[in-house]
Structures are given as C-alpha cells and as structure tokens.
C-alpha positions in Angstrom: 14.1 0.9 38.4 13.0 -1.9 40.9 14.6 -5.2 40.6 11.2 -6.7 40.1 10.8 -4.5 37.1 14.1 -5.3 35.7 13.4 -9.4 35.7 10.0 -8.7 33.8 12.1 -6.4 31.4 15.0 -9.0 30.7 12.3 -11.6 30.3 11.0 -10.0 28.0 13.8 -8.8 25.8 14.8 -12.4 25.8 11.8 -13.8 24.6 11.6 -11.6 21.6 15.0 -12.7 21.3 14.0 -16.3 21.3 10.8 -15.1 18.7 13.2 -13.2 16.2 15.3 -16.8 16.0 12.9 -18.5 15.3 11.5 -16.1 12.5 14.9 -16.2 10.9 15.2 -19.9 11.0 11.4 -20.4 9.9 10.8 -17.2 7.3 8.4 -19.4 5.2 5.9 -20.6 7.9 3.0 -17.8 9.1 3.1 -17.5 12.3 -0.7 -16.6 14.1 -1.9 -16.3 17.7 -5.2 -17.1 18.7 -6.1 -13.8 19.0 -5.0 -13.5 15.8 -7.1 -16.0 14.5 -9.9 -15.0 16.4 -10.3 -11.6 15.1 -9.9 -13.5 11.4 -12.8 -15.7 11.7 -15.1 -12.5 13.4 -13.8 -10.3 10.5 -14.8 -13.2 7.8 -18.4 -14.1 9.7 -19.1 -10.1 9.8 -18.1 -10.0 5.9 -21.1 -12.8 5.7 -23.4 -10.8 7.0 -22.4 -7.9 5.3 -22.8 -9.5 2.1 -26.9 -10.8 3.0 -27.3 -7.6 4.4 -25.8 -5.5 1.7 -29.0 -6.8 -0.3 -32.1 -5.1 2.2 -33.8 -6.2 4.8 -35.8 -8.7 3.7 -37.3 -12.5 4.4 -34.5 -13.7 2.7 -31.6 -11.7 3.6 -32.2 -12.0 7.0 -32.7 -15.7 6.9 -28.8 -15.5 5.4 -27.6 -13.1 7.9 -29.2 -14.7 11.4 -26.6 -17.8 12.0 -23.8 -15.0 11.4 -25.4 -12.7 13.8 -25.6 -15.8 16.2 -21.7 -16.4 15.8 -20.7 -12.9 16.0 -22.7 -12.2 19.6 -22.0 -15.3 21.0 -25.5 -15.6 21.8 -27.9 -19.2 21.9 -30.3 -17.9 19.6 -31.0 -14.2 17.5 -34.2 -13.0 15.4 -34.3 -10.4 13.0 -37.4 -8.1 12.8 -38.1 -5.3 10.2 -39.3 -1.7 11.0 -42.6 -2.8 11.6 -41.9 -5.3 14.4 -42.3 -8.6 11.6 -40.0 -11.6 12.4 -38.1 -11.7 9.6 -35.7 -14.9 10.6 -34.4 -16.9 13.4 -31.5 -19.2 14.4 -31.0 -21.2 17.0 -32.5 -24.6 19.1 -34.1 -23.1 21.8 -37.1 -21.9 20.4 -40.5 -22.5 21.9 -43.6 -20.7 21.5 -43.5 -19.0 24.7 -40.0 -17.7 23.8 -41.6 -16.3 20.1 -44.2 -14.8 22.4 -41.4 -13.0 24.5 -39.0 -12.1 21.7 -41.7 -10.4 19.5 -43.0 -8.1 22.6 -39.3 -7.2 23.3 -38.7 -6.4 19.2 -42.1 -4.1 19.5 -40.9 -2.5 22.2 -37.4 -1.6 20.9 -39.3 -0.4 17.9 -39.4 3.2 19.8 -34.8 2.4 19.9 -34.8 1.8 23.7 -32.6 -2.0 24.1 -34.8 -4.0 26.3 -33.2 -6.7 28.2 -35.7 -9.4 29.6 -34.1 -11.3 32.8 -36.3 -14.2 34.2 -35.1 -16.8 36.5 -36.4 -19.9 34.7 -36.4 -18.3 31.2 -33.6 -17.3 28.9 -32.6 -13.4 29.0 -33.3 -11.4 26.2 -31.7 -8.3 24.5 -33.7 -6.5 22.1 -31.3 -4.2 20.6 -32.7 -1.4 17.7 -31.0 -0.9 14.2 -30.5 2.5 14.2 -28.6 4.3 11.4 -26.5 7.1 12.2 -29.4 9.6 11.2 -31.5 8.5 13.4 -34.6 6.6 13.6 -35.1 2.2 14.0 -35.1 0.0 10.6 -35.8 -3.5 12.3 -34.5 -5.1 15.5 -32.0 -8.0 16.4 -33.1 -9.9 19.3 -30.8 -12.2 21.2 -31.2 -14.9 23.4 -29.1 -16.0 25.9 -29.0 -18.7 29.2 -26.5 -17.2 30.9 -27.2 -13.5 32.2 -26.1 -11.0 30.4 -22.9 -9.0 31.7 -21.4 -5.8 30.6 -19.5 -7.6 27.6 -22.3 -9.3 25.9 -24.7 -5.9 26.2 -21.7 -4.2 24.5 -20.8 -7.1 22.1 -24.8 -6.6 21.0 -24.7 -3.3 20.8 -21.7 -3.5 18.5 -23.3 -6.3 15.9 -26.7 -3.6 16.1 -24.5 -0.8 14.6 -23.2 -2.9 12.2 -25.5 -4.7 10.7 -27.3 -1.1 10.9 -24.4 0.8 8.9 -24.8 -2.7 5.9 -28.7 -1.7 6.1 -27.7 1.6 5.6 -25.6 1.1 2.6 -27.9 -1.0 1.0 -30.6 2.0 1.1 -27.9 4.1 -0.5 -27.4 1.7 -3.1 -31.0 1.0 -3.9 -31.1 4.9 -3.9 -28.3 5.8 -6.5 -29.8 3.0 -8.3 -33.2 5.0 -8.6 -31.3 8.2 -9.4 -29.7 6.5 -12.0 -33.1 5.8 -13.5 -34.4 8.9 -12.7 -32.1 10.1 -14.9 -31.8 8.4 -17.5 -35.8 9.1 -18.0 -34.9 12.7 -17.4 -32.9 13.1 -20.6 -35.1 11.1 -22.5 -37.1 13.8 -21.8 -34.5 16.3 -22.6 -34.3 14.8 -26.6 -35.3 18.3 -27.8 -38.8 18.2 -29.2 -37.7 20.1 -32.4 -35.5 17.3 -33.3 -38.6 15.2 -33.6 -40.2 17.6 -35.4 -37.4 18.9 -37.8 -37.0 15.0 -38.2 -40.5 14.1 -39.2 -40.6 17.3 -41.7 -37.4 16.0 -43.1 -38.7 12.9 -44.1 -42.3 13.9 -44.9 -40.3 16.0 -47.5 -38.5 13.1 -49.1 -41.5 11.1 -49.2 -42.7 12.1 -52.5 -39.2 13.4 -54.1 -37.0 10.6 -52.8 -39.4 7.7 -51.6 -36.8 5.0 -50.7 -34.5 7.9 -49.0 -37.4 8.7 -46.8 -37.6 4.7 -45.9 -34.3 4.4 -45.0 -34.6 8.0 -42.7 -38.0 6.0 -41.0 -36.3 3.2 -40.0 -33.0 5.0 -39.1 -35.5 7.4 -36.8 -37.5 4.0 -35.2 -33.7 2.8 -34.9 -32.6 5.9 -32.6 -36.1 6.2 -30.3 -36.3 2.4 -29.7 -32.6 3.0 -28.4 -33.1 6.2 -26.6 -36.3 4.9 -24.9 -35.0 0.8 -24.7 -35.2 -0.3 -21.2 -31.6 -1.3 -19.7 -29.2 -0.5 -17.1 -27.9 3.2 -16.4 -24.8 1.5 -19.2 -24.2 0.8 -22.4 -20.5 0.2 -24.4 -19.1 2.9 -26.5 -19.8 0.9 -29.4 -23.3 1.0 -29.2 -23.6 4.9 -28.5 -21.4 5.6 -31.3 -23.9 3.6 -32.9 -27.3 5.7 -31.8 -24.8 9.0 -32.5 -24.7 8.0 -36.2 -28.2 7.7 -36.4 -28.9 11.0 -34.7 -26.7 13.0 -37.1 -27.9 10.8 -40.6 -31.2 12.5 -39.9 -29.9 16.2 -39.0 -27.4 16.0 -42.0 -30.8 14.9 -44.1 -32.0 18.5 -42.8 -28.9 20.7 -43.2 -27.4 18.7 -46.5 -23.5 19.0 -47.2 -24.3 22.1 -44.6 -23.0 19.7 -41.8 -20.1 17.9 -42.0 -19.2 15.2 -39.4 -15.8 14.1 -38.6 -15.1 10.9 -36.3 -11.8 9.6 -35.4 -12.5 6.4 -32.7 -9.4 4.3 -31.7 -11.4 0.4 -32.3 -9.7 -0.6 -28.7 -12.2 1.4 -26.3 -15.1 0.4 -28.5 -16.0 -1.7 -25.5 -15.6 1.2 -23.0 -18.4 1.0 -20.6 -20.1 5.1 -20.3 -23.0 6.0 -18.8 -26.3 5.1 -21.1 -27.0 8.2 -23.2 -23.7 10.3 -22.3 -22.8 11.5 -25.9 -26.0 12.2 -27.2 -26.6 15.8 -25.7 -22.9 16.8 -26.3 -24.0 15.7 -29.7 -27.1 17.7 -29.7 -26.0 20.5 -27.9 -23.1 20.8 -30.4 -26.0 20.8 -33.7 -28.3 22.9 -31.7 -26.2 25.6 -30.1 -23.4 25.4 -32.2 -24.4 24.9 -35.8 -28.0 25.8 -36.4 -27.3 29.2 -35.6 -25.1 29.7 -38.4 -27.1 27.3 -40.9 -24.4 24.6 -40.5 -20.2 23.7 -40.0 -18.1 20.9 -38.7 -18.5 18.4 -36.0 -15.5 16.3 -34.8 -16.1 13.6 -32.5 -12.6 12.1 -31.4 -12.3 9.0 -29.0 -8.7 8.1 -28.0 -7.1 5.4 -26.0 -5.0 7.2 -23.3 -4.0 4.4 -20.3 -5.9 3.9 -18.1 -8.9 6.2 -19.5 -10.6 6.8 -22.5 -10.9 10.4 -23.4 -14.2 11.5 -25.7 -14.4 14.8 -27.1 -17.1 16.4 -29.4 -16.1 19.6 -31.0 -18.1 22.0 -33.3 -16.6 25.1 -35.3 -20.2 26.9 -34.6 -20.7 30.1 -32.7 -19.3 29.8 -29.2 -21.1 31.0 -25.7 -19.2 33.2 -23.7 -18.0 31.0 -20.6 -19.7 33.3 -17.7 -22.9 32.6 -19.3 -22.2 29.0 -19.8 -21.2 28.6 -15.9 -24.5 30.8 -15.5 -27.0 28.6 -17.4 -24.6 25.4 -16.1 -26.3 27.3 -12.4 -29.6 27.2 -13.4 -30.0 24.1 -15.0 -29.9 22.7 -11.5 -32.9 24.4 -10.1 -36.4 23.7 -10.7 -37.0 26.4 -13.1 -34.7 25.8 -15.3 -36.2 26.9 -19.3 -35.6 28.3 -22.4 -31.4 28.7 -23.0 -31.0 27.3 -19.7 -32.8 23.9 -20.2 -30.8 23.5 -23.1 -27.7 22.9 -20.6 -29.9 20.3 -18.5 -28.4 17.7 -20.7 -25.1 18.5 -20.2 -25.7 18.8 -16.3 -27.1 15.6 -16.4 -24.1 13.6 -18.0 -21.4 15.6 -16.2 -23.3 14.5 -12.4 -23.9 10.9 -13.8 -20.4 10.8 -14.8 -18.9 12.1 -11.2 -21.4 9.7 -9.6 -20.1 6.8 -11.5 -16.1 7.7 -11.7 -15.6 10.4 -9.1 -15.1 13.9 -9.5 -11.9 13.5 -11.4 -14.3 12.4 -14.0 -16.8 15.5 -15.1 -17.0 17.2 -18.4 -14.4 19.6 -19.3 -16.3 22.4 -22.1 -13.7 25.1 -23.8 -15.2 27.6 -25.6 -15.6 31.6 -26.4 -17.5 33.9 -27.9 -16.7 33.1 -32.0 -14.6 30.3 -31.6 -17.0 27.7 -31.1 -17.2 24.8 -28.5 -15.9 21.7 -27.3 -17.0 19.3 -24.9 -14.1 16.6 -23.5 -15.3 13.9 -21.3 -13.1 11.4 -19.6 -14.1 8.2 -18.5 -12.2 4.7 -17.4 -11.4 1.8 -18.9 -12.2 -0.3 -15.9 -14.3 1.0 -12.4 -15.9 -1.0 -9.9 -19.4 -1.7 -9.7 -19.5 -0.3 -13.1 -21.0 -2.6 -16.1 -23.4 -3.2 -18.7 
C-alpha cells in the first residue's frame, strides 16, 4: 500500500466518521446532496411528462409535455411532431420563422428514425431525434434546439428523453388498446345471450298473455328490464349489486318456463354488494348453468353463493344438473378460442370470455375455477378483489 494511498484511505475513514456523528446527533433532519436532489427534480419533471404523455399524442398532450421535455434535455427550445411530421407543440423563446422552417425539415427527415443534427455557425443546432418504440417503427419526433454545439452528453441526454417519452407513448397505445378489447368484449357476449333464451322467453310470455294477462306484463317489463341492461352502454364495470340485480331478472323469466322445475338458491354476504366485477361476468355462468346443466334434465337447483373472504370476494354458481366430463370441458374451453368455435363449443365462449376479462383485470391469480364430472353436476367459482387499481365503475 503506497503512503499516498494510505492518507486518501484515513481521510476517508475519518470523514465518514465525522458524517456518522453527525447523523447520530441530528437523526430527525434529511440529509440530501445535490446530486441527490438533482436526480429528484429529473425523476418528478419525467413523472410530468409521463402523466401528458400517458394520454396519446396529441395537440394537447404534447402542449403539456414540451416545457418538461425542455427541462429534462437541458435544451433552449423542443417541438413535438406526430408520425406524420405535424408540429404538435413547442417551447421555448427563440423561435423565429426561419427556425420553424429548419425544425420541421429536420422532424420530416427523422420520420424515416435516422437523428439528424443540424450545426450552422450563425444558427442554433438542432437534434431531430425519432420516437421509436421498442418494436420498431417512428410515432412522432422531438426536436431540440440548442446554442451551444452539441457534445457527446446532450446527443445521449436526447436520446434518452426520445426512448422515454417513446416507452409513455407506448403505454398509452396499450391502454387505448385493452380499453378496445374490453369493448370488444363486452359486445361479444352480448352476442353470446343465447338466441333461444329470447325465444323460449317471448313463447313464455305470449303463453301467459291470454291465461294470466298481468303475469305476462310483469314478465315484459322484467324482459325490457334485462336487454336494456345487457345492451346499456357503460364501462367494461358494473357493482355486484347491480348484476345480482340483471341475474334475478334472467332467472324470473326461465323459472316462468320451467315452473317449480327450477329452483334458485342465493346466499350474498350485503358487504361486497359494492364489489366492482367485470360488466356481464355472472350472467353466462348463470346461463351456462340453466342451459347445460338443467334443461337437459327438465330442471333442478341453482345456488349462487357470494362470500366475503379478506381481501377478495369469492362468487360461485352451482347447479345439481348433469355434469360434462372435464377432458371435454378443457376440450370445448380449446376451441372456444379459435375462430370456429360452434355448436357445444360456442356454448363455452361465454365462459372463456369472463375467465380472460377477469385475468386481464386481476391477474392470473384471478380466472374461473369450474369442478364438475360426469353426473354430479357443475360449479363455476370466480374470485375477484375487493379493491384493484385502475379498476372502477
């Protein structure tokens, strides 16, 4: 060890000596560097721009997101162009319109995602850096402006801001996305609400009409009651309450049909009433169970149980009926996925539909569960909780 090394070493040791002191004497004051608080202010301005950009690019995002941009590249001046080469925003003081001349000719030229950088020796420099996702291709352009010339550190310091703001761009495409699926859907069990319901429905109360007149009214208006629901335009959510709700209606017109045939048993703790589930989650285990399970032996028992259990709220729809054996229920659970998915197997759709909405939403900790067997009839436990971000009515 060289005697110069052994100074810096004892140096050292005593000043995070001296530093330990003073944290013992001083345990209640925070202590911050200016690094420290350097990285905190680029870490709050980049959560500023996330939070414009999280919402597209648009006119008015990108008027949000420019000043932020500005701060976090150190630059005079930024713009913001779309995929198409539009100006979208700028910030800054040292626009002219020679320098909008310049700056949209760099952003068309980086549409192709090759940075320019634009040296003159009486004119600002400019970097016209792409937004390019990670799979490739350009969704708009961040141009910067800067006096001085630009050195290693501010091509990389650009580069950086690019791929972020690129990555916020990114995730707001994935949620505009999974908000489309969502709807797409939704519309897709709408479809799904089996077509012989409606028509065993609107036999059941054309047969009332003349034998039981204001039985058949109160069937009418429980059946405009259930499509106006099923077909109401909303979010991809809805409260426990209010599917229970649209479930009763369902099963007052089949039990019209089948008589003291079907019975219905429901056991709901009042406390998860206000559960938020995915819009129309329970009615296809609803159906499924009166369709697969029941009308093949011209009736039994439903039980629909919803219990409070911590954190989640467990939902189970059970029917005595005839059972499925459980290789052909993974086997039409297979085929209801692809495109040609009909008879027996289309019947599962529904169910294939919930269980991916609910993973989507929850996580894969939060499918449907379905026990049965051949004879021993079926039930259908879904498990959803109390509380999940990003997840309301």
């Amino acid at each position: 060890m060289s005697g110069e090394f052994a100074v810096v070493l004892a140096a050292a040791l005593l000043l995070v000596a001296a530093l330990a002191a003073v944290l013992v004497v001083r345990t209640r004051r925070v202590v911050t560097t200016p690094t420290e608080r350097a990285v905190h202010a680029a870490l709050h301005t980049a959560s500023l721009a996330a939070r414009a950009l999280r919402q597209g690019l648009d006119a008015d995002s990108a008027e949000t997101a420019v000043p932020y941009l500005r701060d976090l590249t150190g630059a005079d001046a930024v713009a913001l162009y779309d995929s198409d080469g539009n100006r979208l925003a700028r910030d800054g003081a040292i626009w002219s319109a020679a320098l909008d001349d310049r700056c949209d000719r760099a952003a068309h030229a980086s549409l192709s995602g090759q940075r320019r950088v634009l040296d003159g020796a009486d004119l600002p420099a400019l970097i016209a850096q792409p937004l390019s996702p990670e799979d490739g291709g350009t969704i708009g352009v961040l141009v910067v402006v800067t006096a001085a010339a630009p050195g290693p550190g501010m091509l990389g310091a650009v580069g950086e801001v690019a791929r972020y703001a690129a990555s916020q761009l990114e995730l707001a495409e994935l949620d505009a996305s999974r908000a489309r699926l969502d709807r797409a859907e939704v519309l897709a069990l709408r479809a799904q609400i089996s077509p012989h319901f409606v028509y065993n429905a609107l036999n059941t109360i054309a047969s009332f009409v003349r034998t039981d007149p204001d039985r058949a009214r109160e069937l009418i208006l429980d059946f405009a009651d259930f499509t106006r629901y099923s077909f109401r335009a909303a979010g991809p959510y809805t409260v426990l309450a209010d599917e229970l709700r649209n479930i009763d209606r369902y099963l007052t017109l089949e039990r019209a049909r089948f008589g003291t045939a079907l019975d219905v048993k429901l056991q709901v703790a009042p406390e998860v009433l206000n559960v938020v589930v995915p819009f129309l989650a329970l009615q296809p285990l609803v159906e499924n169970a009166v369709r697969h399970g029941l009308a093949g032996q011209r009736g039994g028992t439903i039980t629909l149980v919803a219990t409070d259990e911590g954190i989640d709220t467990v939902i189970t729809v059970e029917d005595d009926g005839v059972g499925m054996d459980p290789e052909a229920l993974r086997s039409a659970h297979a085929d209801a996925l692809g495109p040609d998915a009909s008879g027996d197997h289309s019947a599962h759709v529904g169910l294939t539909n919930v269980d991916h909405r609910l993973r989507a939403a929850f996580g894969n900790d939060y499918g449907l569960v379905v026990e049965t067997a051949v004879g021993a009839g079926t039930k259908v436990i879904m498990r959803v909780p109390k509380f999940a971000a990003g997840v309301h009515v």
